[in-house]
C-alpha positions, -999 to 999 in steps of 0.1 A, spaced: 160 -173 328 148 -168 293 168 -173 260 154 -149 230 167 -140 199 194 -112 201 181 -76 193 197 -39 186 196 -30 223 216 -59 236 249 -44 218 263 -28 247 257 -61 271 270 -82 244 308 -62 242 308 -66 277 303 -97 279 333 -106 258 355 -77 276 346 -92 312 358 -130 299 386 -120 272 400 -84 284 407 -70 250 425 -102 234 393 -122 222 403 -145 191 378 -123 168 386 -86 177 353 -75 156 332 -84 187 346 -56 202 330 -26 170 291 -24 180 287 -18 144 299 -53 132 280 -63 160 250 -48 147 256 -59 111 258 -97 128 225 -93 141 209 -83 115 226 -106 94 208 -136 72 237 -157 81 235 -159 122 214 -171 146 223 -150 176 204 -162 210 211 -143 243 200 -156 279 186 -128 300 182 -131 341 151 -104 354 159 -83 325 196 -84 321 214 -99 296 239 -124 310 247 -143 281 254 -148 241 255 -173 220 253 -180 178 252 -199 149 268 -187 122 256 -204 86 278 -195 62 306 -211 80 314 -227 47 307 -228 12 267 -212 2 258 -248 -7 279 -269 25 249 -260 51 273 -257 78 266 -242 110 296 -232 131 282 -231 170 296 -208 193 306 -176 203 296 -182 236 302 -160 263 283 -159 299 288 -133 325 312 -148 352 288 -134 379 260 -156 365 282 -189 361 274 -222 376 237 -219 364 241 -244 331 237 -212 311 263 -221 285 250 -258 279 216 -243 278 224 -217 251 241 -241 230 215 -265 232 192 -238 223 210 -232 188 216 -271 181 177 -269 182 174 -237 163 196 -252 137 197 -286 135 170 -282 100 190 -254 83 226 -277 88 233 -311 76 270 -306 96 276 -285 127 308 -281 149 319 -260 176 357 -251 191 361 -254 225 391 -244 247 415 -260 262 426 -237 292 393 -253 308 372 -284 305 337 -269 303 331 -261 271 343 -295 266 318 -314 286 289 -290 276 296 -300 236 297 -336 247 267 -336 270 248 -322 234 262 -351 211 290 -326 196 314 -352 194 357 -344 195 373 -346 155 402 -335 161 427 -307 181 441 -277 170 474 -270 186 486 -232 192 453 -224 166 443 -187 181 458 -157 194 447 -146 228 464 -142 258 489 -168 245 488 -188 216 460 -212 226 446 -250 216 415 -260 205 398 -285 202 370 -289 172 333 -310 181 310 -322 152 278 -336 141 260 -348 113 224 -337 112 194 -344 86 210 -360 54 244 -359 66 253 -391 73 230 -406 41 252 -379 18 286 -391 25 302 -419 2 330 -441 23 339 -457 -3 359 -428 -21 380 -416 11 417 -427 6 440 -413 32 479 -414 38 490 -437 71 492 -403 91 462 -393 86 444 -430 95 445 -431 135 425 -397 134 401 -410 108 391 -442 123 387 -425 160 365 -394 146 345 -423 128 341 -444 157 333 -409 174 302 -402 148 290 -442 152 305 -445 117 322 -476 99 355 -469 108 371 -486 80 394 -464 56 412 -471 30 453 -461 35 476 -456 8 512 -456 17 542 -444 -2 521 -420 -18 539 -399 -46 538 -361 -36 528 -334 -65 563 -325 -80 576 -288 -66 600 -282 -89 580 -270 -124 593 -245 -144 571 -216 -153 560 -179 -147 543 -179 -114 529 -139 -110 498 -131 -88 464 -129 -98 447 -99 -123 415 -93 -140 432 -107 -171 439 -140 -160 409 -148 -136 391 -145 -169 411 -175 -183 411 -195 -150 375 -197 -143 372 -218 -178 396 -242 -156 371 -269 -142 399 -292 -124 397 -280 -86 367 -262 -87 335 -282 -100 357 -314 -108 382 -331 -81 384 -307 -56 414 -306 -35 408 -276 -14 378 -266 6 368 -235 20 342 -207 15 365 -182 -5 369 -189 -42 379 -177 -71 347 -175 -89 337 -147 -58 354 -121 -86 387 -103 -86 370 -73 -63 357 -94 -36 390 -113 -29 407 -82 -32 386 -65 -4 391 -99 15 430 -98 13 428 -130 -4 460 -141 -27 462 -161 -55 496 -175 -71 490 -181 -113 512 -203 -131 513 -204 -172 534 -208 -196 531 -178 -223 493 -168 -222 484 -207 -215 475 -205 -174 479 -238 -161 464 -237 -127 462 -213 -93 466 -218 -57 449 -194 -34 454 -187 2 440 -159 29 457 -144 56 440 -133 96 460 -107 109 450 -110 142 459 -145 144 492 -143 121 476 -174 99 472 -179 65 444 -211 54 449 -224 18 417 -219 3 418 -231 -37 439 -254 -58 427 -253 -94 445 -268 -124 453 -305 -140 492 -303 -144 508 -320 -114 542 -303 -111 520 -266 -119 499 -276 -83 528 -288 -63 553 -261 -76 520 -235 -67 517 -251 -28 554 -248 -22 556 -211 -32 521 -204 -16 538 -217 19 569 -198 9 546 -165 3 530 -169 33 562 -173 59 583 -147 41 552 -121 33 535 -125 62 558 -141 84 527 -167 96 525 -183 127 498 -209 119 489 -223 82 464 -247 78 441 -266 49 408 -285 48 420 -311 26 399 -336 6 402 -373 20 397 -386 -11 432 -366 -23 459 -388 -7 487 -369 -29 477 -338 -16 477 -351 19 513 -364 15 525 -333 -6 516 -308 23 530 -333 47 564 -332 31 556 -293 33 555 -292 68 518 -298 80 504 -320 100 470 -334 103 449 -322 133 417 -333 123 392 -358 110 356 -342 99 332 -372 78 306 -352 62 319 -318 66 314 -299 33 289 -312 -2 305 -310 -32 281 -322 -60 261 -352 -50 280 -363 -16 296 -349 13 332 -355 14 352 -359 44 377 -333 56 414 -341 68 425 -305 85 460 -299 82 484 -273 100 519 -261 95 532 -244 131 559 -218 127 563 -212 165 580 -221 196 560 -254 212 546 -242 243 506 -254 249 500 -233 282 482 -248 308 451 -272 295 424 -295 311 413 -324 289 381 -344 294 391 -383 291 374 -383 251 395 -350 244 423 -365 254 424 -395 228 429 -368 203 452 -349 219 474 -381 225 474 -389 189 480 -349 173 501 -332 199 534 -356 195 534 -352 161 534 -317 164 557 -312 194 588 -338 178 582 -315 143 585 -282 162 616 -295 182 634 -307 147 625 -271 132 646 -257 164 677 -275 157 
């Protein structure tokens, strides 16, 4: 067996590979075009590996680098795929060894999903040190509405770049942190803050969606972007009106006359039927909380989503108890996942479900399982109260 990097000619082999494991229902339907295929080879932003056995190519792996924000060095691991014909030959654990090594100096933090409808990619992201944060119930649209769950490392300076001290989470929020910590070889110790006073939803102003006119005014807001970040994710405001535009990427404005007051963005997957909150920007309390309510609102009535979810700052305990009395629920614990400034803050994950409870069938590995003991009975008593 000998893992390369991908090339031109290995489009075709690729495709199939995904159409042999997935049908047509694979979570990213893009894998499926040879031209985005093509484009993700060639792309600065992937490290794309195959395995090939006497020639043929039998399976597929990358890395993909801009996972999160330019400056995050993030590298999401994954996309693995191996031909069912050549299983049982430790071609998955190899591949994704493989891109650990490739990346491990080009990514301070790397994760990977695994599923849940079977324990081996599981075990193979254990085995390598990627380490269970946190499960994602009902998180991607294939055959059914399937669970994930997310692995993690720190790599290089990533453990040296976070700052413990700031995290301050809500008592939801707390069993997840300490056991992702403990997970990592962290100090588990986290400051909680209960009875936590949620952004006020109720503010009064013009709330219309985002032009040229007003980005022009909201990128001289600081609060959000540069200072106290809330929200993390790679889409921003500062990308330019054009580039969210092409992206389908909406952003609610509040003001008051011409004076804008803040902005909430948030992105919708089709395929998936999700919507991620991407960007809270703006110092007046009741404009943020009044902003995240009617984002929610936007996204169940416009796009009737199934799935909403936020990387949340965990040193932001009032937005972790604001979107909790919104509906979400946290999933996920990630120390060290993004850099902001001079540190690397840790990440609370939150989700919102808008669907009937039903997991499918699932095999959990014994370290899995701890998360899934503390995430899935939150989620399952919220989804039977939503039903009454």
């Amino acid at each position: 067996m000998n893992i390369r990097p991908v090339r031109e000619e290995d489009i075709e082999a690729i495709i199939n590979l995904f159409r042999v494991n997935y049908g047509d229902d694979y979570a990213i339907p893009e894998f499926y075009d040879p031209m985005w295929v093509k484009r993700g080879i060639y792309s600065d932003h992937i490290i794309w590996l195959v395995a090939e056995d006497e020639g043929r190519v039998v399976a597929s792996g990358a890395c993909i680098l801009n996972a999160g924000d330019y400056n995050d060095n993030i590298g999401e691991i994954g996309r693995v795929v191996v031909d069912p014909e050549a299983g049982g030959k430790g071609l998955g654990r190899s591949l994704l060894a493989a891109l650990i090594d490739a990346s491990d100096e080009r990514v301070e933090f790397a994760f990977a999903e695994a599923r849940t409808t079977h324990p081996k990619t599981q075990k193979i992201c254990e085995r390598l040190g990627m380490v269970p944060l946190g499960f994602l119930p009902m998180a991607y649209q294939m055959t059914w509405r399937e669970s994930f769950f997310i692995h993690g490392q720190l790599f290089g300076n990533g453990r040296v770049l976070r700052e413990p001290g700031d995290v301050v989470v809500i008592p939801e929020v707390e069993p997840l942190a300490k056991l992702s910590l403990r997970n990592l070889e962290l100090d588990d110790s986290v400051a909680v803050q209960a009875k936590v006073r949620p952004y006020p939803s109720d503010g009064k102003f013009d709330v219309k969606p985002l032009t040229g006119e007003a980005m022009v005014r909201l990128l001289k807001i600081e609060h959000g972007r540069y200072v106290e970040p809330e929200i993390f994710s790679a889409l921003q405001v500062d990308m330019g009106y054009a580039q969210l535009r092409s992206r389908r990427v909406d952003y609610l404005v509040a003001q008051t006359g011409d004076h804008i007051l803040g902005a909430v963005g948030f992105h919708f997957e089709e395929h998936d039927k999700t919507v991620r909150l991407i960007e809270l920007i703006g110092e007046d309390d009741a404009a943020q909380g009044t902003l995240l309510r009617m984002a929610v609102e936007s996204a169940e009535q416009k796009y009737n989503a199934e799935v909403l979810t936020c990387d949340v700052n965990a040193e932001s305990p009032r937005l972790q108890q604001s979107l909790l009395e919104l509906g979400f629920l946290p999933a996920a614990y990630i120390p060290g996942m993004v850099f902001h400034r001079t540190h690397r803050p840790d990440v609370v994950k939150m989700m919102k479900l808008r669907v009937k409870w039903d997991l499918g069938p699932m095999e959990l590995t014994d370290i899995s399982k701890e998360y899934f003991d503390i995430v899935a009975p939150a989620f399952e008593k919220a989804a039977k109260e939503s039903q009454r």
